[in-house]
C-alpha positions in Angstrom: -15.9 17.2 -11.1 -19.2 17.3 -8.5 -21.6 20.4 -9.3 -24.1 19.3 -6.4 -23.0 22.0 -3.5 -23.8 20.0 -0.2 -20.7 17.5 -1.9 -18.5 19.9 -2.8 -18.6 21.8 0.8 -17.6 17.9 1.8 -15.0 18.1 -0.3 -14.0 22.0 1.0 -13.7 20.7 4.4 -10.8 18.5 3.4 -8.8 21.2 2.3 -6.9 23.7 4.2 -7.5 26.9 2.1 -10.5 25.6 0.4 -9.9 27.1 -2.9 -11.4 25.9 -6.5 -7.5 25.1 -7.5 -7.2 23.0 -4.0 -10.8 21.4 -4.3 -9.9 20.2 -7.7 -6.7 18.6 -6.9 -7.7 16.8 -3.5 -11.2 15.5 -5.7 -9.0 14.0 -8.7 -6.4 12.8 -6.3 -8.8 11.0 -4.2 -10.5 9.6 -7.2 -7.3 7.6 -8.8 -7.0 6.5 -4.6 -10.3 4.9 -6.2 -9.9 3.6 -9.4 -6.4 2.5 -9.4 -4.8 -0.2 -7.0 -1.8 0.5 -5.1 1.5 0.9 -7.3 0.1 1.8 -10.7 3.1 3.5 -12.4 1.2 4.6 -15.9 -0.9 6.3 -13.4 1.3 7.7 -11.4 3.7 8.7 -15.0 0.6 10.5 -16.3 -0.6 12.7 -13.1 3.3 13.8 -12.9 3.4 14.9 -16.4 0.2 16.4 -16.6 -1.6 16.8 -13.4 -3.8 14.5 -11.5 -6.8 17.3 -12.4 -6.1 17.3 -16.3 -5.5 13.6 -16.7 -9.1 12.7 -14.7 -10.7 15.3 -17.1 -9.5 13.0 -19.9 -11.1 10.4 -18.3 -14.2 11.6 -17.7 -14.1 12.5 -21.4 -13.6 9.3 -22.3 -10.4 10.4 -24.9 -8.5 8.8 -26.9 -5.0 8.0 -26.6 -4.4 10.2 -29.3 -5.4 12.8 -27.4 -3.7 11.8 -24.5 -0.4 11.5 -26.2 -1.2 15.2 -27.9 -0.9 16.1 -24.3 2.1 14.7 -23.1 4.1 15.7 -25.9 3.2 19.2 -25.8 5.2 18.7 -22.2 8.0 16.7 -23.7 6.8 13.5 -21.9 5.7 10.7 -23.8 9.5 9.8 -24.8 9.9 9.7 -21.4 6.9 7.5 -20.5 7.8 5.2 -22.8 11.5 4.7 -22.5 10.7 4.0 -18.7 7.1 1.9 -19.0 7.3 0.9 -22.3 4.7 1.1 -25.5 2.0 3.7 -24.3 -0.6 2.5 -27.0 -0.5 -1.0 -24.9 -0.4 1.0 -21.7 -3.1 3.2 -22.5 -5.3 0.5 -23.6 -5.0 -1.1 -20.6 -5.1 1.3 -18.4 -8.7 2.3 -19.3 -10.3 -1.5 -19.0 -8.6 -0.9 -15.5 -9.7 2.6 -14.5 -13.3 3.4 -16.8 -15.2 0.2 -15.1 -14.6 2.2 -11.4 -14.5 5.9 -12.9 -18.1 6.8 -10.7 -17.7 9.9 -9.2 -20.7 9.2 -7.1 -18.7 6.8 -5.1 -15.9 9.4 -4.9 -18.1 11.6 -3.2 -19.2 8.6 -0.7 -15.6 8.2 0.3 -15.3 11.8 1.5 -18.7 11.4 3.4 -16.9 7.8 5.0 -13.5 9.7 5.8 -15.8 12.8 7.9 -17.8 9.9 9.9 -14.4 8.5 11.2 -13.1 11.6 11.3 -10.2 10.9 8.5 -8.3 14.1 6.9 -6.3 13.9 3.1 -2.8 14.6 2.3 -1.5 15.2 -0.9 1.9 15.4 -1.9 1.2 19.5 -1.5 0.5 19.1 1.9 2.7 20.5 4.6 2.7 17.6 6.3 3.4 14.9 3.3 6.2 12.7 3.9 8.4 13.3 1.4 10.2 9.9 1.7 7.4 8.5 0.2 8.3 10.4 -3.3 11.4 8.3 -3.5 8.7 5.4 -5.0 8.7 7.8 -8.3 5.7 6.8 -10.4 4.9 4.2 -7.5 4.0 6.8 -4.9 0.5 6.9 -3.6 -1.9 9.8 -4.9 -3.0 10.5 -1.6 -2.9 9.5 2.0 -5.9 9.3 3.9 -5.1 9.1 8.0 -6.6 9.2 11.2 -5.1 11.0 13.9 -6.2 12.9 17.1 -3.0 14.8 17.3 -3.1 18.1 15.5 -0.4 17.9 13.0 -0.3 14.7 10.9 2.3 12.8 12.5 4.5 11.6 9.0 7.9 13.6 9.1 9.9 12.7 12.1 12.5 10.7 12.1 11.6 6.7 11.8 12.4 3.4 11.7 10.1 0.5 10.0 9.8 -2.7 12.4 8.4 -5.4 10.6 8.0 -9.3 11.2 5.7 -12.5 11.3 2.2 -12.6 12.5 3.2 -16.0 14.2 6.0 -14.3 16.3 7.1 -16.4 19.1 8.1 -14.9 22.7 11.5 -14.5 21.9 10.4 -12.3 18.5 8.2 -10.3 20.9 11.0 -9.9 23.3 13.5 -8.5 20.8 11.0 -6.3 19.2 10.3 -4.5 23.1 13.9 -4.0 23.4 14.4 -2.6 19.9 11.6 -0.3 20.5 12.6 0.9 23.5 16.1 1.8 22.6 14.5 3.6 19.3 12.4 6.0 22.5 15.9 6.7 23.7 16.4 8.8 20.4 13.3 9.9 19.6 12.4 7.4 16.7 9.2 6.8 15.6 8.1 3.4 14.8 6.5 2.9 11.8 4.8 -0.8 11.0 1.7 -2.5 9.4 -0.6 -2.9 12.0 -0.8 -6.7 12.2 -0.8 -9.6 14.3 2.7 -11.1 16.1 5.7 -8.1 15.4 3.8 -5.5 13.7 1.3 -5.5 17.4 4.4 -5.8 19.6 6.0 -2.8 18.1 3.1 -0.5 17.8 1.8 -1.7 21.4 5.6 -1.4 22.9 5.9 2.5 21.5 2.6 3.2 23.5 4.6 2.0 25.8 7.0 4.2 25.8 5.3 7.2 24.6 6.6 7.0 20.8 4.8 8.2 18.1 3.8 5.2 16.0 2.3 5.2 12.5 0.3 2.2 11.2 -0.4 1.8 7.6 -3.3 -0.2 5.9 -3.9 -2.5 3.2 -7.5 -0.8 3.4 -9.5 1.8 3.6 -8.8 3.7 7.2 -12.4 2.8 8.2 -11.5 -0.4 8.1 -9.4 -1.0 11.0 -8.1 -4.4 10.1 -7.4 -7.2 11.7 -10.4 -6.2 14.3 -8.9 -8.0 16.7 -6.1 -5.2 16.8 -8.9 -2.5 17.3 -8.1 -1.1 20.4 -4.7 -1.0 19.7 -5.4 0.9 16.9 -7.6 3.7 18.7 -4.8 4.3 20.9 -2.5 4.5 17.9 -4.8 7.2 16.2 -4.5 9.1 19.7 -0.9 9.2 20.0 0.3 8.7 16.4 -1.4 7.9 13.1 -3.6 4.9 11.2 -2.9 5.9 7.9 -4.2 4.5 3.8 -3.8 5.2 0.1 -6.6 3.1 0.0 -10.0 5.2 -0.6 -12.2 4.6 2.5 -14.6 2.1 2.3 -11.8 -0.1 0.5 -11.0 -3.7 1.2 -7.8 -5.1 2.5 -6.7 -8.0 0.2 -3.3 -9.8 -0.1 -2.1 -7.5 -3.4 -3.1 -4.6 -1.2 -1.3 -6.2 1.8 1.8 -6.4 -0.6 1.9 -3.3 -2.3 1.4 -1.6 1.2 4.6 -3.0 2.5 6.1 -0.4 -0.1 5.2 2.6 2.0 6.1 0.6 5.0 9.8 0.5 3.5 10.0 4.0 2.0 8.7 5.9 5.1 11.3 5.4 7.2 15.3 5.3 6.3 15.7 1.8 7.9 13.8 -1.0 8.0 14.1 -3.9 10.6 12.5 -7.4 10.0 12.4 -9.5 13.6 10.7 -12.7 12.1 10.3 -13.5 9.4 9.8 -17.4 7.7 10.6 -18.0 4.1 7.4 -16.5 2.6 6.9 -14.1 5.2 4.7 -10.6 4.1 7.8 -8.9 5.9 10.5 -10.2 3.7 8.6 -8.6 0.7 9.2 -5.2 2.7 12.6 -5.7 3.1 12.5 -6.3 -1.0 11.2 -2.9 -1.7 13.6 -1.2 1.3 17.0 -2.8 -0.7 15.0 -1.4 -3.6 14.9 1.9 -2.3 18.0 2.0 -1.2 17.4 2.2 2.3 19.0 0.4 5.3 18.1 -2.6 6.2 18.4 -5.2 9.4 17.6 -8.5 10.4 17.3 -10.0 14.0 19.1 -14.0 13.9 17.3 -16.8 15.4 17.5 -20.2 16.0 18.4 -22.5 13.3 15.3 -24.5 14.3 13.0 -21.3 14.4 10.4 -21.8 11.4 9.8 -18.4 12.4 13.5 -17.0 11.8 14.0 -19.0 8.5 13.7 -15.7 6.8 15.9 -13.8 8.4 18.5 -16.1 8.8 18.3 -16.6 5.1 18.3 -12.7 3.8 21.4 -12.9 6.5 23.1 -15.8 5.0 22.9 -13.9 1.5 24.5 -11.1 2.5 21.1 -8.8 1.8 21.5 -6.7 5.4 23.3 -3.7 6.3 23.4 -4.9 10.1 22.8 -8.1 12.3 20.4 -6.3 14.2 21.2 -6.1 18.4 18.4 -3.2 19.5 21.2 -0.3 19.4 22.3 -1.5 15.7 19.0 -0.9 14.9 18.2 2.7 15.9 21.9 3.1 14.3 20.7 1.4 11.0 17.8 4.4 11.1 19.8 7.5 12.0 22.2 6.6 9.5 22.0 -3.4 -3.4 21.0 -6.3 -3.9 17.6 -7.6 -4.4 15.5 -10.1 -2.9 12.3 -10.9 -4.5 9.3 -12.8 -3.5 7.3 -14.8 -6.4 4.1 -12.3 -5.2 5.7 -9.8 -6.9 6.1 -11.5 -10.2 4.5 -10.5 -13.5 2.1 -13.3 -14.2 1.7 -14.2 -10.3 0.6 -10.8 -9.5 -2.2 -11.2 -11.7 -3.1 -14.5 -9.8 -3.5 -12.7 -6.4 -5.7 -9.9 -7.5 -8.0 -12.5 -9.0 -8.5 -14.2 -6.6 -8.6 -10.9 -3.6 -12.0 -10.6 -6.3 -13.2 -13.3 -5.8 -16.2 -14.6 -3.6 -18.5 -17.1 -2.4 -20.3 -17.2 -5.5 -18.9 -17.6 -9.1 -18.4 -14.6 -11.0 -18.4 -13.9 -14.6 -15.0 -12.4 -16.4 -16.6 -8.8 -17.1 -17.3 -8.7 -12.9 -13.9 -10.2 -11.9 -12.1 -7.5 -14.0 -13.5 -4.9 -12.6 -12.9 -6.1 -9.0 -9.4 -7.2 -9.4 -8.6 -4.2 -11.4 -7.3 -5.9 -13.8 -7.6 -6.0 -18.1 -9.2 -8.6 -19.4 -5.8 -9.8 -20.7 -4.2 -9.9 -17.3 -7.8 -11.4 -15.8 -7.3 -14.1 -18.8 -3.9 -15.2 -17.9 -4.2 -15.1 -14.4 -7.5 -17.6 -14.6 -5.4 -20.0 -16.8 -2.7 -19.9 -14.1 -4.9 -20.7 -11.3 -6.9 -23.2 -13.5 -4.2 -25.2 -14.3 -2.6 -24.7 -10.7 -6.5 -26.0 -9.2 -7.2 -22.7 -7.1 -10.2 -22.0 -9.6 -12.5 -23.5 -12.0 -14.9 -22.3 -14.7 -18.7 -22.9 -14.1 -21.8 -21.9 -16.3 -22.4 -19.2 -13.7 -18.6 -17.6 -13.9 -15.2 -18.6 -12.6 -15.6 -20.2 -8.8 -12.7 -19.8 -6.5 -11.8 -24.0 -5.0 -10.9 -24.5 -1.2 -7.4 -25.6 -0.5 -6.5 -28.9 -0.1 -6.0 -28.2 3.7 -9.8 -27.2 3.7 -11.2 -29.8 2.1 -9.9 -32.4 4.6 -11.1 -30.7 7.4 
């Protein structure tokens, strides 16, 4: 870990007995909130079967796998590892061209200095306050959660319900979404949602409202209060309810991180509700990883001409909802399998996406990109042939250069 003192009374001031044991746990937690994106299961397998403490020690080491796997089966989990993730030799090896590039425990330290200028406290799954729905993700489940909240107990185990929708929501979207809202107030549902444009707005902004606790969670770090244009909503949601991140502070939103956030939108509450939604909506991927989870799920009809409804009407047409959502079926859906999966999600396109979240203005060379996308230079390798041959990038002298869309070009 830190030896300086000045950082590790930061650290202290994070945890609530402040003991070396504590200290230790919130440091290596907060580190693979660093050096991992959202959703790494190997991750998330080895800090279960050996402690997020231990396995960052490893790191930091720089072992081997054979040490590693020493490890695990002297706790009678690498069978298990492997029957679930598959060959850890291949999982190891990737796993450390992911994690060693961002393993700097300087910039650990600078995300607990970010989090005390904006005020942001740490949960880990210790905490009194965790939300233990969140542990239903298994190896998926966030290391920590770093939130912002005025209140004096972290606002994350009430009952809830997860409204979701399109950022292009149309009067009629925001209408329903109000009324949904307000009969959730009626039982004393907290409303959880992303924190975006169109539905996500209409839901936070209508619990205000009504004087509901409402949680936001980011695709960031909770410094970043993203979009900006949804700042002062989000102050008032830090004073009445929480802004919350698995994100380190300091990190970027990008569209895997968008994605892979909708999973703790989903899991957090035991119902989730998408308004609008069109046929490649963000929200639909929530309602993918709420049917995953088991949990309820609803859908608001809308005009067959609605761009804005296609979604919906299609996850209602295939028979994917537990309720055609009126506002009282939807606070029923939360006081209470199929699948439906967006191509984000897939294998080789989830590669795409990260590369090109890395990318900027400027071309960058393969080492670089890796290290942003968090990605092995396998995965980087595949994905840059993908979006070569699909003309999102090309290949300079320089580095790999992300093209403008055909829609930009014209304009």
């Amino acid at each position: 870990m830190v030896s300086d003192p000045q950082a590790l009374r930061l650290i202290a001031s994070f945890v609530s007995d402040g003991s070396e044991a504590e200290i230790a746990e919130h440091f290596a937690r907060a580190t693979f909130a660093l050096i991992t994106e959202p959703g790494d299961r190997f991750a998330g397998a080895l800090i279960a079967a050996l402690s997020p403490e231990q396995v960052l020690e490893l790191l930091i080491a720089r072992s081997s796998s054979v040490e590693f796997s020493s490890r695990l089966l002297a706790v009678d989990s690498l069978d298990e590892i492997e029957c679930r993730l598959g060959n850890f030799e291949e999982l190891f090896a990737d796993a450390m061209q992911r994690w060693l590039p961002r393993l700097k425990l300087n910039d650990v330290v600078s995300c607990f200095e970010i989090a005390a200028r904006v005020k942001a406290r740490l949960l880990i799954p210790k905490s009194r306050f965790w939300p233990s729905r969140l542990n239903d993700l298994a190896e998926a489940a966030p290391h920590c959660l770093w939130y912002r909240s005025n209140l004096d107990e972290a606002p994350t185990t009430s009952a809830s319900i997860s409204i979701v929708g399109s950022r292009n929501s149309t009067s009629y979207g925001d209408w329903v979404t109000s009324e949904i809202v307000s009969d959730c107030a009626s039982r004393d549902l907290a409303i959880v949602s992303g924190g975006a444009y169109g539905i996500d707005a209409t839901a936070h902004r209508s619990a205000l409202a009504n004087d509901q606790t409402t949680i936001a969670f980011l695709a960031g770090g909770v410094d970043r209060l993203y979009p900006s244009g949804n700042a002062a909503m989000f102050e008032k949601v830090i004073e009445r309810g929480a802004v919350i991140a698995e994100q380190a502070p300091g990190a970027s939103p990008t569209k895997w991180r968008f994605l892979q956030r909708n999973r703790l939108i989903a899991a957090m509450s035991s119902a989730t509700v998408v308004v609008e939604a069109g046929q490649r909506s963000g929200a639909l991927n929530t309602v993918t990883h709420a049917l995953e989870l088991g949990r309820s799920v609803g859908a608001v009809p809308g005009p067959i001409t609605s761009q804005t409804s296609a979604g919906c009407n299609r996850i209602i047409s295939e028979g994917l909802v537990s309720s055609i959502c009126s506002p009282m079926e939807a606070a029923n859906l939360a006081l209470g399998k199929a699948g439906w999966f967006q191509a984000e999600l897939g294998g080789l396109w989830s590669y795409g996406t990260r590369a090109l979240d890395a990318m900027t203005a400027w071309a960058l060379p393969e080492s670089q990109l890796a290290s942003r996308a968090g990605l092995t230079t396998r995965e980087l390798s595949i994905a840059l042939r993908q979006l070569s041959l699909l003309g999102h990038v090309k290949q300079t002298d320089k580095g790999w250069l992300k093209l403008p869309l055909e829609s930009e070009q014209r304009t």
